[in-house]
Every structure is written in C-alpha cells, then in structure tokens.
C-alpha positions as CSV (number, residue, x, y, z in Angstrom):
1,X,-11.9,38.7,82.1
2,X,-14.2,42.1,81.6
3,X,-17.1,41.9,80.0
4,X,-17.2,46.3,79.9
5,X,-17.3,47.3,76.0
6,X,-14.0,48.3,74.5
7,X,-13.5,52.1,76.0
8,X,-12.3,53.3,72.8
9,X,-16.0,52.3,71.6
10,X,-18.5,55.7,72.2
11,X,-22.4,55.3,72.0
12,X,-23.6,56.4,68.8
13,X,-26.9,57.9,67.2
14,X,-29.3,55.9,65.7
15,X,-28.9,58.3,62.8
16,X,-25.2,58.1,63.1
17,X,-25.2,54.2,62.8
18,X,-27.9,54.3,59.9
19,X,-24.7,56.7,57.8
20,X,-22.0,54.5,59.2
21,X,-24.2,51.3,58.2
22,X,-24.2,53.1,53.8
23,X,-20.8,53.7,54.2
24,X,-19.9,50.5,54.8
25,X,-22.1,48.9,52.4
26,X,-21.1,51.9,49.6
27,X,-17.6,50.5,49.8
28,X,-18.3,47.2,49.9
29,X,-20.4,47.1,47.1
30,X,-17.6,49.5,45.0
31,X,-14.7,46.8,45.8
32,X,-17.0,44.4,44.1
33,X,-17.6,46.8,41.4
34,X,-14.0,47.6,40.9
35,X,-12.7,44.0,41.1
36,X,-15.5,43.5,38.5
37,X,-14.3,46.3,35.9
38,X,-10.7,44.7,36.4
39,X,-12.1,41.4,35.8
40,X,-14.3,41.6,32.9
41,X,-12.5,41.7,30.2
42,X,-10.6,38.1,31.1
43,X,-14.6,37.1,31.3
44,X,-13.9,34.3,28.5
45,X,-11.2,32.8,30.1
46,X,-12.4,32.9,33.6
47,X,-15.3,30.8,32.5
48,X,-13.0,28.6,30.3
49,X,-10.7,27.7,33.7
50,X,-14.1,27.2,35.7
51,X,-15.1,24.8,32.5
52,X,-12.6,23.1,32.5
53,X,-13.3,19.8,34.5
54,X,-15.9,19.3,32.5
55,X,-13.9,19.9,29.6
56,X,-11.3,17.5,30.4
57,X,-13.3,14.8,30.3
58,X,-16.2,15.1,27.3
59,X,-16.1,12.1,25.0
60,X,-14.0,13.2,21.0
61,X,-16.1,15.2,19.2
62,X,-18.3,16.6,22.4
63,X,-18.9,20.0,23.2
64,X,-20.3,22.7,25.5
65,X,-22.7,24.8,24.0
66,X,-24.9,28.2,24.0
67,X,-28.7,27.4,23.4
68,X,-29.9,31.3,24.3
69,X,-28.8,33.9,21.7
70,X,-27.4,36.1,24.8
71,X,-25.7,33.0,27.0
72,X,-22.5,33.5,25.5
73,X,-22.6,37.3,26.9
74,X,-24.2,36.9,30.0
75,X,-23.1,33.7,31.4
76,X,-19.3,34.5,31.6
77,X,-20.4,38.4,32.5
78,X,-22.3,36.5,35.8
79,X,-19.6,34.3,36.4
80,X,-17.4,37.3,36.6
81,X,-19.3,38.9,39.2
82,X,-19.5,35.8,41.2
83,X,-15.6,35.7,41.1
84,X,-15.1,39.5,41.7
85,X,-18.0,38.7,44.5
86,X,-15.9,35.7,45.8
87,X,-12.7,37.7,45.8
88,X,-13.9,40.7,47.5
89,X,-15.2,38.7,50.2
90,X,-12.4,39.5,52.9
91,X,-13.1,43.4,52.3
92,X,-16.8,43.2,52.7
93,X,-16.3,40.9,56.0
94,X,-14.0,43.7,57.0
95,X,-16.7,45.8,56.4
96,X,-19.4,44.3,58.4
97,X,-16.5,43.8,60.9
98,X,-16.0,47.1,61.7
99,X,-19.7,48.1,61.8
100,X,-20.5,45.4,64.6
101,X,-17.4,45.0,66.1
102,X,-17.9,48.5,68.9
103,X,-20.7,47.1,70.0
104,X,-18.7,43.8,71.5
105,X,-17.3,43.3,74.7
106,X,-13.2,43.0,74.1
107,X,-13.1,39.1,74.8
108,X,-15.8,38.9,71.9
109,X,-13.8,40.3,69.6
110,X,-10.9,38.4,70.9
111,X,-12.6,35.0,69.7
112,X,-14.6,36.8,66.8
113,X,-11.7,37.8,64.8
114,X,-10.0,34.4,64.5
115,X,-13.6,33.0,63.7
116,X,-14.0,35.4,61.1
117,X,-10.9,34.9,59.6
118,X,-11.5,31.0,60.0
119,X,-14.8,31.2,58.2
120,X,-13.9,32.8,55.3
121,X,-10.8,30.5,54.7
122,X,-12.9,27.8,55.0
123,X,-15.5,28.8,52.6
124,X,-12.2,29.2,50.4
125,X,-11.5,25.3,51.2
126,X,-14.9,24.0,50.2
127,X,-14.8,26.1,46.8
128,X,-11.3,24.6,45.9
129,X,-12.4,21.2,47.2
130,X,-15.4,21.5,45.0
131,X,-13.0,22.1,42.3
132,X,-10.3,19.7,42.4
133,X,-11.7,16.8,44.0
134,X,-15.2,16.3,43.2
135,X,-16.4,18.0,39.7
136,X,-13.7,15.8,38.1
137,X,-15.2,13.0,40.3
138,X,-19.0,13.5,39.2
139,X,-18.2,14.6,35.7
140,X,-16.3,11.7,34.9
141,X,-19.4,9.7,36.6
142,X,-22.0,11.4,34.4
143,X,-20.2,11.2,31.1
144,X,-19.5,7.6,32.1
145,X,-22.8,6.6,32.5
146,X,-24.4,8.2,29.2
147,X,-26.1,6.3,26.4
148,X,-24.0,5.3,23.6
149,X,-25.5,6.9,20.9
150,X,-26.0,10.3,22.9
151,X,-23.3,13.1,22.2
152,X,-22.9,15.0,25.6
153,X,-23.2,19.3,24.8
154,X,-23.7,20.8,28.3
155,X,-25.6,24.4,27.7
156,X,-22.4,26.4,29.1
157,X,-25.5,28.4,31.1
158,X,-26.8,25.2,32.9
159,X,-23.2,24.6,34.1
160,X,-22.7,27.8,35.4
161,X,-25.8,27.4,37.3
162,X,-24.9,23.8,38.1
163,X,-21.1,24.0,39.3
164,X,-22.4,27.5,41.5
165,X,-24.5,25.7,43.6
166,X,-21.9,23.4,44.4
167,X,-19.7,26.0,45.4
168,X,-21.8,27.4,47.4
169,X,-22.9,24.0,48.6
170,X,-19.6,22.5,49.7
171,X,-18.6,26.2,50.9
172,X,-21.2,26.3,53.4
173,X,-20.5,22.8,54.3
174,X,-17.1,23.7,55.7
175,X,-18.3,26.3,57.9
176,X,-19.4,23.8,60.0
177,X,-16.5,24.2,62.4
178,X,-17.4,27.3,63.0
179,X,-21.2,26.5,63.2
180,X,-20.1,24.2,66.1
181,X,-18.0,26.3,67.9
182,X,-20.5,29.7,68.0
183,X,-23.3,27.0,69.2
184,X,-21.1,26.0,72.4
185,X,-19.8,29.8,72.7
186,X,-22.9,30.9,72.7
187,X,-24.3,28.4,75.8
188,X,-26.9,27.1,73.1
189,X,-24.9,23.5,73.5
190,X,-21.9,21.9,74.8
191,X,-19.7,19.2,73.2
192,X,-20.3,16.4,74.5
193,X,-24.5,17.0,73.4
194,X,-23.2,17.5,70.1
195,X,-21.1,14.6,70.6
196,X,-24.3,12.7,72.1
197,X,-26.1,13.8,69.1
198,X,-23.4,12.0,66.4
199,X,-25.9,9.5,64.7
200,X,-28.1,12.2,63.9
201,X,-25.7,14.9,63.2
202,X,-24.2,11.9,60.2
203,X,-27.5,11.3,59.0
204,X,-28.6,15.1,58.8
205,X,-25.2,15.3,56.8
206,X,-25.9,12.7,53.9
207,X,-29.1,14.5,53.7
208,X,-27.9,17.7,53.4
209,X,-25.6,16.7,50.8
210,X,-28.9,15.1,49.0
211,X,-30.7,18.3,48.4
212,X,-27.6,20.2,47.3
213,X,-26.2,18.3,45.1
214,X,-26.8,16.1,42.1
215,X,-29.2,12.6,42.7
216,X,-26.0,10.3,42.7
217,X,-24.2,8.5,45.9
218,X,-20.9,9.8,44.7
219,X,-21.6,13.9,44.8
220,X,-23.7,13.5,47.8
221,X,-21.2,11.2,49.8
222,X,-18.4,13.6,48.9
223,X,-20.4,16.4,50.7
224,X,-21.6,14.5,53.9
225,X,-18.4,12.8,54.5
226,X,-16.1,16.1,55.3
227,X,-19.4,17.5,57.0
228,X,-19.5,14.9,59.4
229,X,-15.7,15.1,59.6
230,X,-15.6,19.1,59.9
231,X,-18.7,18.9,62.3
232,X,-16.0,16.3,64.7
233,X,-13.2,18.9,64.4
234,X,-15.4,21.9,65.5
235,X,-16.7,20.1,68.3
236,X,-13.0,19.1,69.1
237,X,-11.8,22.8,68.6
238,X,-14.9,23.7,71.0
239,X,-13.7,21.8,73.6
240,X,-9.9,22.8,73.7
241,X,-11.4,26.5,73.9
242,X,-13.6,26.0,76.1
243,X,-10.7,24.0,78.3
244,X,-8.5,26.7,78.3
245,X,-11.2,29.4,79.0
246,X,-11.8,27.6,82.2
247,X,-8.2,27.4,83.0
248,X,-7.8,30.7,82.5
249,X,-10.6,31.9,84.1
C-alpha cells in the first residue's frame, strides 16, 4: 500500500487554497440558496407534513397555534431553510470533499469516500427515525399525560424548535458508526478497548440521550438504545476492516 499523495494532486499556494477554499463555500452556500428559492413557496406545507405527528394525535377541538405576530411567516420560512439546508447536504459534503481530498494519501480517500457517503446516509436514518418512530411515540406520551381540563395548543414556533433538536439529536446519534470506525482508523483505539469500555460507552448513551431530548424515559431510551446498538456495529465494522487490511497488507 503507498502512502505517496495521489500524483495527479500538485502543491498549491496558500493564496491559491484561500480562492479554492470561497469557491467552494460560494457554491455551497448558492445550492442552499437555490434549493431554498425552489422551496419556499411550498413553505406552508412543508411545515404542515413536519407537524403532522403532532397533529395526528391532539385531543378534538385542540390546536397548534401562533403566539408572535410574525411566527406564522418566519417559522415555516426557517423550517424551509433547514430542509433546503438538509437536502443540500450531499453537494456541500462534495464540496468540502474536493477541497481536502488532494491533500490525502490514495488509501485515505479509498476509506474516506465510503465513510462520507456512510455518514451522510446515516444522518438521513436518524432524521427519518426521529420522524416515524419516536415523535409519534413522545407525542402520544405527552398528550396522554395532560390534565383533564387543559386544552393542548402547541406555539407552532416552540415545535419547530422542539422537533429540530431532535433531528439533529438522533442524527448525530447515528453517526456513531462512523465515530467508532475513524477512532480505530486513526490508532486513537482499537476494538476490543472500545469493546472493554461497553458499560460505560451504555451509560454515556442514556445520558446523552438525557440532555438532548425531552425529561421522559421514553424519548431518552429511544435515543440511547440505537446508540449503544450503532456504537456495537461500528466497532464490529472496525474490526472486519481492520481484518482485512491486515490480510491484505
């Protein structure tokens, strides 16, 4: 295996890398921009789809509501660029890609580009399991557990907010995978440490999932369980690699 730099890959000017470096960024930023223009005027709707697991489950006669005179502009208007953020992810990954990518030696990018790749499907995962599996989960608790004589009108600005941080919660959760495998790539760890290190790695998980998500067993448990269960498959995935780099080498 040669660890020379890919030949195709000439040393650059500091000045030349600075340009390269705005370029990049310029047309990252305009993909966002442009997916947002596209996406603006289905702003409504976009927030209606995102609202609706909470929706689905408000008692008769319950509501979402808009207690700021300008949340029923700019809430949807920063869900949109969220989404357009969220869909333009690959492109600006591709971006950053291509501005770090000549300085790595060609079995770097060998195992880089199926990480990258990896990590933002995975961040896709935690979003969708976010959505499907546990907002109708915790909604359903939270409504459940409400007062009798209390009528439930979520301010549709504190659910934006709220559901966001989830996504971003239980995305970052399920790059854990990768986490695991860039630790043991790197020589920072090996499997069986992390494997040594289980009782703690569980524990760090269900508190994790405490500070990013609501104060009730269910949320929290939903985010600490596939962590530790993502966290086993990276360090299995580490291994195999890691196996069959030593075979190979």
């Amino acid at each position: 295996m040669s660890d020379e730099p890919d030949s195709t890959d000439q040393p650059m000017p500091l000045v030349a890398h600075l340009t390269e470096l705005r370029d990049k960024l310029l047309r990252a930023l305009l993909a966002v921009l442009i997916l947002f223009i596209c996406l603006f005027p289905f702003a409504n709707d976009i927030y209606a789809i995102v609202s609706e697991p909470l929706r689905a489950i408000l008692p008769e006669g319950a509501s979402m509501i808009a207690t700021e005179v300008a949340s029923p502009f700019f809430t949807p208007f920063k869900l949109t660029m969220f989404v357009a953020l969220f869909l333009a992810m690959p492109y600006v990954l591709y971006q950053a890609w291509g501005f770090i990518a000549p300085g790595m030696y060609k079995h770097e990018k060998r195992l880089a580009v199926p990480l990258l790749v990896s990590s933002v499907l995975l961040f896709y995962a935690g979003a969708a399991f976010a959505y499907f599996v546990v907002f109708p989960l915790i909604f359903a608790f939270f409504t459940s557990v409400a007062p009798a004589d209390i009528t439930i009108m979520t301010d549709i600005n504190s659910y934006l907010n709220f559901v966001l941080k989830l996504f971003f919660a239980f995305g970052l959760a399920f790059e854990i995978p990768i986490a695991a495998i860039l630790l043991i790539w790197a020589g920072i760890t090996t499997p069986e440490a992390l494997a040594a290190k289980r009782p703690y790695i569980i524990v760090g998980c269900f508190v994790f999932g405490m500070l990013l998500t609501p104060p009730d067993i269910i949320s929290q448990s939903l985010l600490a369980i596939p962590m530790w269960l993502l966290f086993e498959i990276g360090v299995f995935f580490a291994k195999v690699m890691r196996d069959r780099s030593a075979r190979s080498g």
